[in-house]
C-alpha positions in Angstrom: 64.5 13.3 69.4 61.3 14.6 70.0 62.2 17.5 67.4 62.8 14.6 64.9 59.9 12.8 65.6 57.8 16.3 64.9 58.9 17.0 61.6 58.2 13.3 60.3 54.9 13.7 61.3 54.6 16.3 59.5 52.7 15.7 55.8 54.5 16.3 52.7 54.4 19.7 50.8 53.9 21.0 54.6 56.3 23.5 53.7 54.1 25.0 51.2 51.7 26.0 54.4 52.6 29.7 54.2 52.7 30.1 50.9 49.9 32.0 49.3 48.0 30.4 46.5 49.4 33.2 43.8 53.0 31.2 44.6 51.8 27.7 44.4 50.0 28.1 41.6 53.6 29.6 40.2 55.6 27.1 41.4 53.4 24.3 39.8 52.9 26.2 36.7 55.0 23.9 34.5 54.2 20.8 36.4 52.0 17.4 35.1 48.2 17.7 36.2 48.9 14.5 38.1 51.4 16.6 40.4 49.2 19.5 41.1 46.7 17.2 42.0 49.1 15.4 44.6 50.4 18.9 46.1 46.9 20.1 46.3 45.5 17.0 47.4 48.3 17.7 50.8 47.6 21.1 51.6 45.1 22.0 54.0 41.7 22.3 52.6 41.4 26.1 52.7 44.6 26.2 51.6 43.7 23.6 48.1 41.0 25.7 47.8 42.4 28.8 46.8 44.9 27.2 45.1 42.0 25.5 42.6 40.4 29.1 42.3 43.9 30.7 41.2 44.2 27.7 38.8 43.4 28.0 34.5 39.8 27.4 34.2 40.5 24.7 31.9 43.0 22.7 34.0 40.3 23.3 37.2 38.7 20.3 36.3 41.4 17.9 34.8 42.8 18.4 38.6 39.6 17.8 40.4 39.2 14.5 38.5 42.8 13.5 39.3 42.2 14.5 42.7 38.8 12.5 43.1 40.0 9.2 41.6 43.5 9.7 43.6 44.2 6.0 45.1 47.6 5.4 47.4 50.6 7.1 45.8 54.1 4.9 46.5 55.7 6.9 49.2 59.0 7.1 47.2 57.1 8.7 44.2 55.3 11.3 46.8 59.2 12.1 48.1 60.6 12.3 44.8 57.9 15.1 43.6 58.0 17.0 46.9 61.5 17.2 46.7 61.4 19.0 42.8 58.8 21.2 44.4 61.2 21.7 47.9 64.1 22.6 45.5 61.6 25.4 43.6 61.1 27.6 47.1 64.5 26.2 47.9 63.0 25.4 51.8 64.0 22.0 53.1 61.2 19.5 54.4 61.4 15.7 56.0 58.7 13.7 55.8 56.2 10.1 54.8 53.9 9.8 52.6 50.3 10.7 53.9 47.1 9.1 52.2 45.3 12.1 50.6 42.9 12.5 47.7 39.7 10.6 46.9 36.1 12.0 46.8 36.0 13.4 49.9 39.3 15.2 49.7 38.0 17.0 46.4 34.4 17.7 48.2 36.1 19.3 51.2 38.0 21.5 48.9 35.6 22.6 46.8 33.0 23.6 49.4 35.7 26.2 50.3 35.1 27.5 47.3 33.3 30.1 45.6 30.1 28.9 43.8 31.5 29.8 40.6 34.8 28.1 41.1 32.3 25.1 41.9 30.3 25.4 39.0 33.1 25.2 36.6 34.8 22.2 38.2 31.8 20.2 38.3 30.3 21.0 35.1 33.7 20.5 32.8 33.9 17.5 35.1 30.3 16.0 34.0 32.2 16.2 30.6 34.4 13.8 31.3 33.0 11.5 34.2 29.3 12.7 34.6 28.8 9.7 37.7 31.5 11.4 39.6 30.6 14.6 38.7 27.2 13.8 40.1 28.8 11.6 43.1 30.8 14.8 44.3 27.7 17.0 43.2 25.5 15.4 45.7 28.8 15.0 48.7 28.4 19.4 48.3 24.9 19.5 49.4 23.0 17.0 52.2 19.6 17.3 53.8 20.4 18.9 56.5 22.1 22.2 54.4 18.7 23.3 54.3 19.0 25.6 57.3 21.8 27.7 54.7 18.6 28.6 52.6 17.5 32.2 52.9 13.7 32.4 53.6 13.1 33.2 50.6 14.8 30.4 48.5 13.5 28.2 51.6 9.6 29.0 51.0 10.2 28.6 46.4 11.8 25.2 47.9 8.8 23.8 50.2 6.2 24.7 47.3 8.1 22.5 44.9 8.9 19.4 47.5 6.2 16.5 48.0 4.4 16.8 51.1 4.8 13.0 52.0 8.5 13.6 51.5 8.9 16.4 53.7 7.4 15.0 56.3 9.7 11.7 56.2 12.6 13.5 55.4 12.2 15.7 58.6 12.4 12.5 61.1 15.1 12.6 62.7 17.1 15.6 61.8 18.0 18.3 64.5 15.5 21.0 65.5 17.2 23.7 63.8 16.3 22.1 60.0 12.6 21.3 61.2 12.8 24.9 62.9 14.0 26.4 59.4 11.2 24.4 57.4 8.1 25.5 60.1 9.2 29.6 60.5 8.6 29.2 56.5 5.4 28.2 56.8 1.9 28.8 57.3 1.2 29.1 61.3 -1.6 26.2 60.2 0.6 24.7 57.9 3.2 24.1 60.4 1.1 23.2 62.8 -0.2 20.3 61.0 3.6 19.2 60.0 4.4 19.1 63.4 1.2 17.1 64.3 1.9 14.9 61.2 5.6 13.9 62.6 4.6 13.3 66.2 1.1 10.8 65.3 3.4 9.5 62.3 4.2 5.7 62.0 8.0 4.8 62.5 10.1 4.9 59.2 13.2 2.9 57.9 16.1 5.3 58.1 16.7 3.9 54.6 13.2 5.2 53.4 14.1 9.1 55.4 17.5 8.7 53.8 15.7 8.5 50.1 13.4 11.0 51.0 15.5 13.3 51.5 17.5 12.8 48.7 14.5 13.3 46.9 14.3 16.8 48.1 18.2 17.7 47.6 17.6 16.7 44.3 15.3 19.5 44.3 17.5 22.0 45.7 19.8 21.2 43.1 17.2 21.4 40.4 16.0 24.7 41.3 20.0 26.1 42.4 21.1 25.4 38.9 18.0 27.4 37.3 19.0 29.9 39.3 15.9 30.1 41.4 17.2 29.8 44.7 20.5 30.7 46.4 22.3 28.2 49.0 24.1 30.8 51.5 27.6 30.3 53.0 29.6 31.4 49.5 29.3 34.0 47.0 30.1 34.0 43.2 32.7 36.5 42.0 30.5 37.8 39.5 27.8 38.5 42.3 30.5 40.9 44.2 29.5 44.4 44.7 32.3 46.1 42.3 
């Protein structure tokens, strides 16, 4: 019984788990956007995220927005595609319907990703939905990413931010961002930063929240002219051949 019980928990396309994404992207060669999209949407993120990478360029996107804007899929639809995709690796899997997709789902995946793989899905997806291109645009990057800014992309960063704003956008956060921001500055400079945010006058989280929106903004400003790097990923085209 408690065998049972085991594989019914387990979420569809499970199977697929050892798969690599060379064989996915095979076995859903001939398959509907829409169905890639569900499969992908089920796998574990590291997993999706290959599996977009090995993807056409051009169908990158068109899956990302399915993927996005994914609401509840009817359990019996879900059963029915995962058992066309059980029959291709001819493997045999039991299981319910799982809620996947949405923003969040396509956010996770693509942070996995290489930046250029990220690029290409957001951009081709501005073409065709630029608010959810811009909604998932600003899910990939939040305040507190900061500290993945080498010192050098930090410093070009705090020359083009608004005093004011850094200093309410710093309330709050854990030492390691304000840490990042002060070892990038001035000794006098950070000095009076740190003076600023101690004799400072309590803020509305909403009015931190917009100020440092205000400032990812300008990370993303500066990223996309190429003027600053965000660490963590690498593009391909970066790769020491």
């Amino acid at each position: 019984m408690a065998r049972l019980a085991a594989v019914i928990e387990k979420r569809p396309f499970d199977f697929l788990r050892r798969s690599t994404p060379d064989q996915i992207t095979g076995i859903l060669a001939n398959e509907a956007p829409q169905t890639v999209a569900l499969v992908i949407a089920n796998l574990d993120p590291n997993l999706g995220a290959d599996v977009v990478r090995a993807l056409d360029p051009t169908l990158q996107a068109d899956v990302a927005l399915r993927i996005a804007t994914m609401g509840d899929i009817n359990p019996d639809v879900t059963r029915e595609i995962e058992a066309v995709i059980r029959q291709k690796v001819a493997s045999v899997l039991s299981s319910e319907y799982q809620v996947a997709g949405g923003v969040d789902a396509i956010v996770d995946i693509l942070s996995r990703s290489d930046r250029a793989t990220e690029r290409n899905v957001i951009d081709r997806l501005a073409e065709k939905d630029r608010e959810l291109a811009e909604e998932i645009r600003v899910k990939m990057f939040v305040f507190e990413d900061i500290v993945k800014l080498d010192d050098r992309s930090m410093q070009i960063l705090l020359k083009d931010v608004d005093q004011k704003d850094l200093v309410t956008a710093l309330r709050g956060v854990p030492d390691e961002v304000k840490d990042k921001v002060t070892s990038n500055l001035s000794q006098r400079a950070a000095e009076m930063l740190l003076d600023e945010l101690e004799v400072g006058q309590p803020v509305k989280r909403r009015t931190v929240e917009e100020a440092q929106g205000r400032i990812v903004a300008v990370v993303r400003k500066l990223e996309e002219a190429e003027a600053i790097t965000i660490g963590g990923r690498d593009d391909d085209e970066d790769e020491m051949l």
